[in-house]
C-alpha positions in Angstrom: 163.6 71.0 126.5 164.4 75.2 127.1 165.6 76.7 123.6 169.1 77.9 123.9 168.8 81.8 122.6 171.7 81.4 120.9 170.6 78.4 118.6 167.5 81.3 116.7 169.9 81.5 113.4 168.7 83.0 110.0 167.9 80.8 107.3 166.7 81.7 103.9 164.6 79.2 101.8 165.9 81.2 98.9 167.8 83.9 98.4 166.4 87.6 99.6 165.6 89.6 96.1 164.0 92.6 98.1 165.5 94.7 101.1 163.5 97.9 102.3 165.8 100.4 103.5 164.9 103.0 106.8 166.3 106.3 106.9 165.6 108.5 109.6 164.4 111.6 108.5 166.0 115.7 108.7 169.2 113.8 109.6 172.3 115.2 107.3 174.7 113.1 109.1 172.9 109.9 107.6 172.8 111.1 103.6 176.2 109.4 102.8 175.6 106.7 104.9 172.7 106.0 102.9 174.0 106.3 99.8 176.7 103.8 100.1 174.4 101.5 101.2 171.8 101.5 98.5 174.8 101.8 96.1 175.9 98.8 97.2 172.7 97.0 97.3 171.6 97.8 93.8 175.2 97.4 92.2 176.6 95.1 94.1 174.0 92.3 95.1 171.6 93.3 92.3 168.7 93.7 94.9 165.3 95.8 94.5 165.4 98.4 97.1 162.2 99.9 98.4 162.5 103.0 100.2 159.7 105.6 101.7 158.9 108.8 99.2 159.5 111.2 101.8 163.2 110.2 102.2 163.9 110.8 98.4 162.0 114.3 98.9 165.6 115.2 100.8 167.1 118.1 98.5 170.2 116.6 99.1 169.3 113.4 97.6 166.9 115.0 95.2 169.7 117.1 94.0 172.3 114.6 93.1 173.4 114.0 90.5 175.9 111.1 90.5 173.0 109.6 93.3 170.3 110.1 90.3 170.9 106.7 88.3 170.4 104.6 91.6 167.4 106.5 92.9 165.9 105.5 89.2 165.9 101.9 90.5 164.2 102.4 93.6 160.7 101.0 94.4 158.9 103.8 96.8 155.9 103.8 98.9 154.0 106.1 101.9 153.1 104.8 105.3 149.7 104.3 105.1 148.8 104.4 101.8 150.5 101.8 100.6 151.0 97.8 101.3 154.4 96.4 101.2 154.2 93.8 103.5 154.4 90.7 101.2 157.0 92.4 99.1 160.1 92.3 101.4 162.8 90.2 102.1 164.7 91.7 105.2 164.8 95.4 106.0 167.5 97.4 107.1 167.4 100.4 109.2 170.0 103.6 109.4 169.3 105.6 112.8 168.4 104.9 116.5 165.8 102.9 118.0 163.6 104.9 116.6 164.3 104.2 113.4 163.3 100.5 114.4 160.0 101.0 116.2 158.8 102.8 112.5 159.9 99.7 110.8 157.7 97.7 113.1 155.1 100.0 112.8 154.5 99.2 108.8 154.5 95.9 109.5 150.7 94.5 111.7 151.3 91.2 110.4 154.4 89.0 110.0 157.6 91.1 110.1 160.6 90.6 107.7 164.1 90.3 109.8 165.1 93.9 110.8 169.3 94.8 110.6 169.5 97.8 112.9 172.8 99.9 112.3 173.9 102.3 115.1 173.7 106.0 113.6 171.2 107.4 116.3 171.5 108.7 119.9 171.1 106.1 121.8 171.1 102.9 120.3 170.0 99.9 122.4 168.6 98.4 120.1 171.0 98.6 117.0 173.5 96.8 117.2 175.2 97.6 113.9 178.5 99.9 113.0 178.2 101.3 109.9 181.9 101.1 109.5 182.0 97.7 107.9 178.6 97.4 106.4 179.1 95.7 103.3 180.9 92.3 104.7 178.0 92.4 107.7 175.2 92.9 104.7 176.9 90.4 102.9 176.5 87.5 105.8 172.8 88.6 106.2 172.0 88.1 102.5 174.0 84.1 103.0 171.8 84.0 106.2 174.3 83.2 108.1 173.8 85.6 111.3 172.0 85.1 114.8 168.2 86.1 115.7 166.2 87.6 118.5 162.4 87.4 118.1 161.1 90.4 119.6 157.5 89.9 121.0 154.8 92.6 120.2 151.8 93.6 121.7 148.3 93.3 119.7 146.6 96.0 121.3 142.6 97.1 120.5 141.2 99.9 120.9 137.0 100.2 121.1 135.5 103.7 121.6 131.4 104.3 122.1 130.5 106.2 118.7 130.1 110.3 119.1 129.1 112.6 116.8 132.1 114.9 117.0 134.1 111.9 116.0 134.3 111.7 111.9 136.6 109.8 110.2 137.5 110.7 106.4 140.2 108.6 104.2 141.8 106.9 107.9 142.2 110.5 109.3 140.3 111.6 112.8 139.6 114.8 113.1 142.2 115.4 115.9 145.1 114.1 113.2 145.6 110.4 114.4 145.8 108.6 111.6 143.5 105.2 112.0 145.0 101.8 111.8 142.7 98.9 110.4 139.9 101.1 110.9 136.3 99.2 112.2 133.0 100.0 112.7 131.3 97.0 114.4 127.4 98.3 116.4 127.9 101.9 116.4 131.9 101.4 118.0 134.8 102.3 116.6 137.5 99.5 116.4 141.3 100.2 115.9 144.4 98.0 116.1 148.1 98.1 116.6 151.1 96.0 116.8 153.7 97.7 119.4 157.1 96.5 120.1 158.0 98.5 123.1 154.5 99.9 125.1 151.4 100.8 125.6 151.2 104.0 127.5 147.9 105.2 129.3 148.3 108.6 130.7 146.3 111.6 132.5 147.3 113.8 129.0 146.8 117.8 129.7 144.9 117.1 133.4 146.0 117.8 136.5 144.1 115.2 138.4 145.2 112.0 138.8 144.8 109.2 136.2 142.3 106.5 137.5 142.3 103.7 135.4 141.0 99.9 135.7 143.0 97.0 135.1 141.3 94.1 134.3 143.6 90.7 133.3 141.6 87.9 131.6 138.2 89.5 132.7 139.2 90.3 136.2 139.7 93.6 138.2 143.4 93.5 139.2 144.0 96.7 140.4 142.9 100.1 140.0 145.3 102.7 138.6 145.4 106.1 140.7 148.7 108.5 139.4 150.0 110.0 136.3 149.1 106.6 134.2 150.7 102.8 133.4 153.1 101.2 131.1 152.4 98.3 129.5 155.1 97.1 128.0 157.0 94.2 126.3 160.7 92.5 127.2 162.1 94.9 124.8 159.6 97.6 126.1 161.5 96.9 129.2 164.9 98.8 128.7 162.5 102.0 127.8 160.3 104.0 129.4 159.1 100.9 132.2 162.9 101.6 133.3 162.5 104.9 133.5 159.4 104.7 136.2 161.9 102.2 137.7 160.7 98.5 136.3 163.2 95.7 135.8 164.8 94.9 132.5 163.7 91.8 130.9 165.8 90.3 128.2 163.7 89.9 125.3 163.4 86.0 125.0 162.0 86.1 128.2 158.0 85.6 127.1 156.5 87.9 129.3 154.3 91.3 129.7 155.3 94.2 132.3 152.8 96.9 134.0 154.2 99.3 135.6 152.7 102.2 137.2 153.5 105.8 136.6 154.2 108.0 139.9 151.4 106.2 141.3 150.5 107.6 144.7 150.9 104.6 146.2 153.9 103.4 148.6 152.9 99.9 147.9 152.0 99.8 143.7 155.0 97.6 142.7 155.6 96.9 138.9 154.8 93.3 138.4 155.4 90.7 135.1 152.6 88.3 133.9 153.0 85.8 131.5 152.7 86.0 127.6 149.4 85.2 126.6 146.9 86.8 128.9 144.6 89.6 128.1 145.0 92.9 129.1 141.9 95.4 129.0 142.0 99.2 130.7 139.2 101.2 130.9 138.1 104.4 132.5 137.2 104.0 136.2 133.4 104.7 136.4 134.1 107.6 139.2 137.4 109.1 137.1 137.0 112.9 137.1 139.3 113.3 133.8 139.4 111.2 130.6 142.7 109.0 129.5 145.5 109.6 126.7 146.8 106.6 124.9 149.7 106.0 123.2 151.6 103.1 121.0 155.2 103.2 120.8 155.0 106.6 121.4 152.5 107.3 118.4 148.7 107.5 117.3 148.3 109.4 120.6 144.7 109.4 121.5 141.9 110.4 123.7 140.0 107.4 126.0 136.9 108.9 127.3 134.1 106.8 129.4 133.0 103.4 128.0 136.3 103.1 125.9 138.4 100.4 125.9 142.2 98.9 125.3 143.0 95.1 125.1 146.2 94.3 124.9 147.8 90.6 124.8 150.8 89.2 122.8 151.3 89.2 119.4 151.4 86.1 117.5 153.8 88.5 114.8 157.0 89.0 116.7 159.5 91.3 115.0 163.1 89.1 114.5 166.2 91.2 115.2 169.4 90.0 113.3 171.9 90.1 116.0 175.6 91.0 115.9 177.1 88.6 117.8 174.1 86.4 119.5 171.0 87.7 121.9 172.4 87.6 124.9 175.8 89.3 124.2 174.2 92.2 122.6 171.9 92.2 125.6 174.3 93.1 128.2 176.4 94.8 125.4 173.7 97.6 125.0 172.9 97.8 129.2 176.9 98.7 129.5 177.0 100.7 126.3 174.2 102.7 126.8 172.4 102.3 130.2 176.1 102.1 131.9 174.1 99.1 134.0 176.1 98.7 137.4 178.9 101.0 136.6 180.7 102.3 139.7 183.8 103.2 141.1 185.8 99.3 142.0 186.3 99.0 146.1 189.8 98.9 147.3 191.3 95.5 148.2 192.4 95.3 151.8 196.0 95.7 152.0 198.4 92.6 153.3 200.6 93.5 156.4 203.3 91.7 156.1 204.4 89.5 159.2 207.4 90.5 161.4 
């Protein structure tokens, strides 16, 4: 039997208490969005609101005085520092996709459902107007609203231990902040949950990038250009498209590698199933080291004897739909990619008979 998409629905085993509101940040356009939002959440629905200290630290929120009574009731926290993951309910999230890729980001284990409102640039993956919030809020908190489960990647990262390399309170010397730091026989073990890609680059070079890929412990191919995109279904519709992958709807279990400007007339992006192991590494005769990034963060330098495994997460991120996951699908590849958009061919015209 193959799952209809449509029939993923939200269901609550009791009723959400906690909601943890996303703001993106140096944004004035999204201040009284905001407020109406957690005005209505606290007042309204009586719910415990947790949002990040460094969105209160706004001077126009800070500064408010008829905003001052509901910021009293907020619960705060700081990426990194501190652990919220068993403490909310559903999240909601005011900006572009952006805003959802850092929601996913504070989450490496099970993610709450995510409600993504539209009040970014581009917006593929909010579906959300802000206009009528409260009544679409409002069916979220009855659970009566359609899901997408958005697969992740569970990427980790081993570098050989170096003596340049010292880690104090999580931070590296060159800034990146560690996540689930490890020390396991003089190596250095960090993971990550990604939702859209894993990017391996040439960084500041100007050789080629020359990478191995190895799936499930064999050499598929070696990578010889400016680097390769690992990347999810939802990954898909981002940078892979860019370097000219297909778009995979995100119930599709799958993973994509595609190369970047590889110097190659015959390196094709291909798709592999969900499941298998991933691991890149340094080619042995590579004349420059590698750049990682996840989701576009935690950029980082792979040097000989380093190594990324990547395979599919077993902590999916759920998506509350507007309408259902396939509608939104092709609603955001018109909206926002203006997929297949062209000027119509004229019809022949009909001579009429004598």
């Amino acid at each position: 039997h193959i799952q209809d998409p449509a029939s993923q629905r939200l269901t609550w085993n009791k009723p959400p208490k906690s909601v943890l509101v996303i703001k993106k940040i140096r944004d004035a356009s999204l201040l009284q969005p905001f407020k109406e939002l957690c005005v209505y959440l606290t007042e309204e629905n009586n719910m415990i609101v947790y949002v990040e200290k460094k969105v209160l630290e706004d001077p126009a929120i800070a500064n408010d005085e008829n905003f001052g009574p509901v910021k009293k009731k907020f619960c705060t926290f700081r990426e990194d520092y501190d652990d919220i993951s068993n403490q909310i309910d559903f999240i909601i999230c005011l900006g572009g996709d952006g805003t959802l890729l850092y929601a996913s980001s504070l989450f490496q284990g099970s993610v709450p459902p995510v409600m993504a409102f539209h009040l970014g640039s581009l917006g593929f993956l909010t579906p959300f107007n802000f206009e009528n919030f409260q009544s679409q809020v409002t069916q979220v908190i009855e659970g009566n609203a359609a899901l997408v489960l958005r697969s992740r990647l569970k990427v980790k990262v081993v570098k050989e231990h170096r003596e340049k390399m010292t880690v104090q309170n999580g931070i590296e010397e060159n800034g990146v902040v560690s996540a689930n730091l490890e020390k396991e026989g003089g190596k250095q073990i960090m993971q990550y949950q990604v939702l859209n890609e894993v990017v391996v680059d040439r960084g500041p070079s100007s050789y080629l990038s020359n990478v191995d890929v190895f799936l499930n412990g064999h050499l598929i191919t070696t990578v010889q250009g400016d680097g390769v995109i690992v990347s999810t279904p939802t990954g898909s519709t981002a940078y892979a498209a860019a370097a000219g992958a297909s778009m995979i709807h995100p119930n599709v279990p799958a993973i994509m590698i595609t190369p970047i400007c590889p110097h190659s007339l015959s390196f094709r992006p291909i798709v592999v199933p969900a499941g298998v192991e991933l691991k890149i590494m340094l080619s042995p005769d590579a004349r420059n080291t590698a750049w990682v990034s996840f989701d576009g963060r935690k950029r980082q330098e792979i040097c000989h004897g380093d190594s990324i495994s990547i395979t599919t997460s077993c902590y999916p991120l759920p998506s509350i739909c507007f309408r259902d996951p396939v509608s939104d699908w092709f609603e955001s590849l018109a909206e926002c990619l203006h997929w297949n958009v062209r000027k119509k061919q004229n019809n022949f015209a009909v001579e009429e008979e004598e």
